[in-house]
C-alpha positions in Angstrom: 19.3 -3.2 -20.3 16.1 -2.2 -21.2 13.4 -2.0 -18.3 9.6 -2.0 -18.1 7.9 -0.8 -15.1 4.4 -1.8 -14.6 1.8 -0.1 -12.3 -1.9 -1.0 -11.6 -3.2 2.8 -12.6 -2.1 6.0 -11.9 -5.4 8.6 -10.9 -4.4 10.1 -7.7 -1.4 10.8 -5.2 -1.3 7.5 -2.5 1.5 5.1 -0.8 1.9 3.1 -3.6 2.5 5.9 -6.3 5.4 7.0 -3.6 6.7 3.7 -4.2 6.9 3.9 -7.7 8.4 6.8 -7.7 11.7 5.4 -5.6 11.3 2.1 -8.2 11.7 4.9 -11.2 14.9 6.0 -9.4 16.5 3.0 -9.3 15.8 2.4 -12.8 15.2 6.1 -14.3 15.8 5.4 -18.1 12.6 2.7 -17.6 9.1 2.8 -19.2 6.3 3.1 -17.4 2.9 1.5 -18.2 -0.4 1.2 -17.0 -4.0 0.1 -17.1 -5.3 3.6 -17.5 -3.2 7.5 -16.7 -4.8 10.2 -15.5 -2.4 11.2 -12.4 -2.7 15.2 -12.2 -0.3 17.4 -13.9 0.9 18.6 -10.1 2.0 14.7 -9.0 3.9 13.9 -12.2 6.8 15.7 -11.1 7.1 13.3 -8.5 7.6 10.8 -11.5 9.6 12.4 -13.4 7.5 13.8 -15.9 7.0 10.5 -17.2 3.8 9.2 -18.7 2.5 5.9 -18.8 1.5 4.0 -21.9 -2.3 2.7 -21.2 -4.4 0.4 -22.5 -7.8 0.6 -24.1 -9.6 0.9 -21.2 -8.4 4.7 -20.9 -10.7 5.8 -23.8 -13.8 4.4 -22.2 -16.6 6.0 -21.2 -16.2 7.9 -17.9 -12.7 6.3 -17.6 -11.4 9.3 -16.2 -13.9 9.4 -13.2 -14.9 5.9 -13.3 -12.4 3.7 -14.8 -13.3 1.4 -11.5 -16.5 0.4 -13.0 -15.2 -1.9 -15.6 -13.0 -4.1 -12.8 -14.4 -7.4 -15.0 -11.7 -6.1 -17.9 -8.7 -5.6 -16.0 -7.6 -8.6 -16.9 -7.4 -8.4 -20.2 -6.7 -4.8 -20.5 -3.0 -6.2 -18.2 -2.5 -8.5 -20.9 -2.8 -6.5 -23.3 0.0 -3.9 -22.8 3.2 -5.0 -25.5 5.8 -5.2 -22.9 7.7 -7.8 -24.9 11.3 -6.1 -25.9 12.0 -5.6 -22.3 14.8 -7.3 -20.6 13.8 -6.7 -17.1 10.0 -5.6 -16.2 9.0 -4.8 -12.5 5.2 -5.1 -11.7 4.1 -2.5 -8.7 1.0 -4.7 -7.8 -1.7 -4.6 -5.4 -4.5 -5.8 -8.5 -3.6 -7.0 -11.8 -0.5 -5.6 -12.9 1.5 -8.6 -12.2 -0.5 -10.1 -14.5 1.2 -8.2 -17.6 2.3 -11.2 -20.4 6.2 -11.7 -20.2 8.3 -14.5 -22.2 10.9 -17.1 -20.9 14.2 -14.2 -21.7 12.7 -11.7 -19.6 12.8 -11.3 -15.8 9.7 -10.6 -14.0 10.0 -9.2 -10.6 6.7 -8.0 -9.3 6.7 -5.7 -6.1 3.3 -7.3 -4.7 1.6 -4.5 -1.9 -0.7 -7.6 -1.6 -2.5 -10.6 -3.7 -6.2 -9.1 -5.0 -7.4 -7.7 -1.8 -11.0 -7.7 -3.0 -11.1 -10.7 -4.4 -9.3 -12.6 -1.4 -8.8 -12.0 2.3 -11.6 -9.0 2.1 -14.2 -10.4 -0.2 -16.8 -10.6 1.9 -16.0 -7.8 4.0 -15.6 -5.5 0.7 -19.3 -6.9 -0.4 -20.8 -6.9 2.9 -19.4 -3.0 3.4 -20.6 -1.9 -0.5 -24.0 -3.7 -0.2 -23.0 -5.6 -3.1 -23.7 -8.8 -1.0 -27.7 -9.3 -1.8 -30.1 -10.7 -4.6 -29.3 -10.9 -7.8 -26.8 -8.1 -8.2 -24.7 -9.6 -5.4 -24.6 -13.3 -7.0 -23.5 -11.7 -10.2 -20.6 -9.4 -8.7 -19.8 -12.6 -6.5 -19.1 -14.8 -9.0 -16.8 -12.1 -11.0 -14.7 -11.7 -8.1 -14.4 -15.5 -8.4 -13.2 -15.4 -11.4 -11.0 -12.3 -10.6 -9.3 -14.8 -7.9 -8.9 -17.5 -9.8 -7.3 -14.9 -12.8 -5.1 -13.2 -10.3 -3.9 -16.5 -9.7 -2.7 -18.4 -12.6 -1.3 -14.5 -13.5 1.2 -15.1 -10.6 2.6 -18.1 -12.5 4.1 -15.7 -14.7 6.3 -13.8 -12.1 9.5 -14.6 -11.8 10.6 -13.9 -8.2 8.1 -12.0 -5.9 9.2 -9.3 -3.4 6.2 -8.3 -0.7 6.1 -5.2 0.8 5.6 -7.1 4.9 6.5 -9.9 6.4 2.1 -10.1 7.0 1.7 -10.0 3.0 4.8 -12.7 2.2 2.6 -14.8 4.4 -0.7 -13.9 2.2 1.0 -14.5 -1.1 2.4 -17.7 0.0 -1.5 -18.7 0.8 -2.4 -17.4 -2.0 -0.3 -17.9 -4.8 1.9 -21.1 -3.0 5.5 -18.7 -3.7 8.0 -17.5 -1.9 8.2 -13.7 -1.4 11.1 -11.5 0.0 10.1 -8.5 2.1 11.8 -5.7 1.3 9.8 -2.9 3.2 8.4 0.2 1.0 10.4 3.6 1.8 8.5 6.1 4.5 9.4 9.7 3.4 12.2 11.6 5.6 10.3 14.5 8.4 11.7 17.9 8.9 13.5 17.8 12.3 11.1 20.5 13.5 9.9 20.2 16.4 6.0 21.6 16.8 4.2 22.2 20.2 2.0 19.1 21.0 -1.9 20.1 20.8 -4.2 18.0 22.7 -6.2 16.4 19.7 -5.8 12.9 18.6 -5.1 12.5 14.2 -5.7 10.6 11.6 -4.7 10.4 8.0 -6.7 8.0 6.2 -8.2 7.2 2.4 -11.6 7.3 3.5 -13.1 3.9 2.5 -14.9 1.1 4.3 -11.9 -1.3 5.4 -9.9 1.8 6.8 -12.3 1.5 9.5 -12.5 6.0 10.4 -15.8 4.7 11.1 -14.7 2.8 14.4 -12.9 6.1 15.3 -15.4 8.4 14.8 -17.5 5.9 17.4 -15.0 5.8 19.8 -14.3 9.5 19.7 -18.2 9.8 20.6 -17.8 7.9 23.6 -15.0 10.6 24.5 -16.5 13.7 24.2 -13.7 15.1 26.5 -11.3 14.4 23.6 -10.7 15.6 20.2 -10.1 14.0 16.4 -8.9 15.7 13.4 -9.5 13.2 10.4 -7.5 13.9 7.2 -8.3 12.6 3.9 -11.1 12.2 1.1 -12.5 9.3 -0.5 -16.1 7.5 -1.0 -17.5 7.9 2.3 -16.2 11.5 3.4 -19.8 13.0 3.1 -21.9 9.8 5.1 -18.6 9.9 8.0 -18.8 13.6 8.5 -22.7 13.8 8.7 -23.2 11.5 11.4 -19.4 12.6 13.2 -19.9 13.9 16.5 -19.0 17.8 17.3 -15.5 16.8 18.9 -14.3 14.9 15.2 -13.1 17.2 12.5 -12.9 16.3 8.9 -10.0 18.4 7.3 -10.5 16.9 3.6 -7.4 16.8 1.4 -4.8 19.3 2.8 -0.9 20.2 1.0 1.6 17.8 2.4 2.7 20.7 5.0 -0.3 21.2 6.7 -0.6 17.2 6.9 2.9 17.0 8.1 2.0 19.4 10.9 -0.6 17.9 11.8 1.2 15.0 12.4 3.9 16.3 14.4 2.0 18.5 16.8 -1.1 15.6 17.5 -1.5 14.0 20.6 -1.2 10.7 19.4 -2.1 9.2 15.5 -5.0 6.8 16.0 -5.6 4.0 13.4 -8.4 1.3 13.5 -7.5 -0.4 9.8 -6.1 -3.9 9.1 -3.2 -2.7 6.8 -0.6 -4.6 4.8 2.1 -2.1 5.8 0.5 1.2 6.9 3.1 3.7 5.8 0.5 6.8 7.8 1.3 5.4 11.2 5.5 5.2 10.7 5.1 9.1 9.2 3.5 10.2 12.3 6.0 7.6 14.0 9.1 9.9 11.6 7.4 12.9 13.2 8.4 12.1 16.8 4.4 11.4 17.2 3.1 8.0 19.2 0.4 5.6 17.7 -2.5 3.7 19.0 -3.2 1.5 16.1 -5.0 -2.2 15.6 -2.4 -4.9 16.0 -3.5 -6.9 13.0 -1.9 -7.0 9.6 1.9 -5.5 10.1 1.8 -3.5 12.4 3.9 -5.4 14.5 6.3 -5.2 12.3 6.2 -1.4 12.3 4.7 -0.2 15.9 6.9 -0.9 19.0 3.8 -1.3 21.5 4.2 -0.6 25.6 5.3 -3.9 26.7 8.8 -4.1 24.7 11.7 -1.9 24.8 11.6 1.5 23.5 8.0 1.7 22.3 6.9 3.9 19.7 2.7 3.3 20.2 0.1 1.1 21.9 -1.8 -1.5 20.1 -5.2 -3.0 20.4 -6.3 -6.6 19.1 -9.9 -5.9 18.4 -11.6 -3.6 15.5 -14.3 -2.0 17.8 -14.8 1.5 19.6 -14.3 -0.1 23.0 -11.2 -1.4 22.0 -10.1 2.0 20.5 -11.3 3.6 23.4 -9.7 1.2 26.1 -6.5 2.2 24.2 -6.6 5.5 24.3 -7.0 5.5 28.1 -4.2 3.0 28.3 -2.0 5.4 26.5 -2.2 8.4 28.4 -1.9 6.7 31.5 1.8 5.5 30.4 2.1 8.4 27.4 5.3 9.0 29.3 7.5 6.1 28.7 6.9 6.8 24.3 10.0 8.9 23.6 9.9 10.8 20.7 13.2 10.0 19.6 12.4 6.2 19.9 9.2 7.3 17.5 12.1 8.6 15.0 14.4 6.1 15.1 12.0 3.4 14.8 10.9 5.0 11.1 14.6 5.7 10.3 14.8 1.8 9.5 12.4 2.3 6.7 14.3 4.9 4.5 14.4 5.5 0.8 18.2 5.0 0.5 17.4 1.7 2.3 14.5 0.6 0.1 16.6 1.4 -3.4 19.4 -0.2 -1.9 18.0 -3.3 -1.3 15.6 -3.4 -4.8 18.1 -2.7 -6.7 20.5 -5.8 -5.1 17.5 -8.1 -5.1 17.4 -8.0 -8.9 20.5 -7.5 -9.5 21.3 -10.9 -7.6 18.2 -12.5 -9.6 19.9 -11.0 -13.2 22.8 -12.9 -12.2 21.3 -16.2 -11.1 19.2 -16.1 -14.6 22.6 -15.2 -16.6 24.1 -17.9 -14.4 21.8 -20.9 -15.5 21.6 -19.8 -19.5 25.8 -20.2 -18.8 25.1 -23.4 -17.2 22.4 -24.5 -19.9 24.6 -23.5 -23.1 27.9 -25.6 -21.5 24.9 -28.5 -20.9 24.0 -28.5 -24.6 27.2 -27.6 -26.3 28.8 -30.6 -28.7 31.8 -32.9 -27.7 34.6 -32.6 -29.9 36.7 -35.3 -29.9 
């Protein structure tokens, strides 16, 4: 059987590269394609070795820095990639690679992360945030995320069975794209049983970008001077966050994965104001034996066990503000005692990569057989009576 795998892009190390990497281990003879490659050298291991084939948007100007900037020809760039002489082709999506052009005697299962973020639940927020939202400039960049939405989807038409990586994102695409999705939950990488000396600082490890909210816990941390953050993690507004941080909030930058990791197991607490569609940070502090105060939208419901259930792994707060985040705080070390950090490490056990593969691997296997099932049914259907 010959399988295509199709990612968005591949430019830097994040969750949903560590996804594709378990998706290329269920299927390791597959292809891999993408809208543009440019994943370092050091993280292509982690693929192994493989490269993707691109489209033409890698040989644009400034693609390598800036491949971002020409969002309005994603679209067609997706459709553009020749995926045709593929029997099975899995779409890792959170933007437009479900949107890759597949034919009636190919399956199409696309792992969604969620529908067009940008262009649905967090348009505004995303416009409003960039400063995108105002004269002329803003109506223009409004309208193309319109069009982006209604792209993204009439491209969902063309999967064949959608998998979403929450039960909070099966619910989006169903608004969204009016399908059914199964949750299969993405695979939260194993923590050395090491056991590190707590320190008393609060972490967080974050892409630093507008709807990850660090900016609600750099407030909040002001308000607690007494108290101490360590943020970990680059991205667009590292420079503006750490300027105006106060002196108890630390920005680390990009560390290696060890220092991360020890940062996780030794903190306080990991602290996390964003809306996220999974949020695979919080269950690796979680793997860790670490507790985490997080905001109780998106899934983290599905992930964090807060105080008032059995065997809690966190406290969560319902509002994105720094009283909320600081109310939180304050509620969690008044009952830090009953978060065991066993329950932490159980609770991320149920998201292992043995579990994930397992499951991906049934789920299309089952759909391969209902598709081989109706052409059986179909050819019986049409075949001549011979009397």
């Amino acid at each position: 059987m010959n399988v295509a795998v199709v990612h968005d892009w591949l430019d830097t190390w994040r969750g949903g590269e560590a996804v594709l990497a378990e998706i290329l281990r269920v299927y390791p003879a597959a292809d891999l394609h993408a809208l543009v490659d440019f994943l370092p050298d050091a993280d292509r291991s982690r693929l192994g070795g493989k490269r993707a084939t691109t489209t033409f948007l890698q040989r644009l100007p400034f693609a390598r820095t800036s491949f971002r900037v020409w969002l309005p020809l994603f679209p067609r760039a997706i459709e553009s990639l020749d995926v045709a002489r593929y029997d099975l082709v899995i779409s890792s999506s959170h933007a437009v690679a479900k949107g890759v052009r597949t034919h009636p005697g190919q399956l199409h299962v696309c792992y969604c992360y969620t529908p067009m973020r940008y262009a649905w639940d967090l348009r505004e927020q995303y416009l409003s945030q960039t400063r995108l939202d105002r004269g002329l400039r803003g109506v223009a960049v409004d309208a193309m995320l319109g069009h982006l939405r209604d792209w993204d989807r009439a491209a969902s038409a063309r999967v064949d069975a959608f998998v979403a990586i929450s039960k909070h994102i099966a619910d989006r695409i169903g608004r969204c794209y009016a399908r059914d999705a199964t949750v299969i939950y993405p695979p939260v990488p194993a923590a050395s049983d090491a056991i590190l000396a707590r320190e008393p600082v609060y972490v967080t490890v974050s892409h630093l970008v507008p709807y990850k909210r660090v900016d609600l816990l750099v407030e909040a941390f002001r308000r607690m001077p007494s108290r101490t953050l360590v943020v970990v993690g680059t991205g667009p507004m590292q420079a503006q966050l750490a300027r105006n941080a106060p002196r108890n909030v630390h920005f680390l930058g990009r560390v290696a994965d060890a220092e991360r990791d020890a940062w996780l197991a030794k903190a306080r607490a990991f602290v996390f104001a964003a809306e996220e569609d999974f949020g695979i940070a919080p269950l690796e502090a979680q793997a860790h034996g670490t507790p985490v105060i997080a905001y109780a939208g998106g899934a983290a419901r599905e992930t964090i066990r807060d105080l008032d259930v059995a065997e809690p792994t966190g406290v969560l707060f319902d509002e994105q503000s720094a009283e909320a985040i600081v109310a939180a705080v304050e509620r969690y070390e008044h009952r830090a005692h009953a978060i065991a950090a066993e329950a932490c490490r159980d609770n991320a056990r149920r998201f292992s990569a043995e579990r994930f593969r397992r499951e991906l691997a049934d789920f299309v296997s089952a759909r391969l057989s209902e598709r081989a099932a109706r052409g059986s049914a179909a050819s019986r259907a049409t075949r001549p009576v011979v009397l």
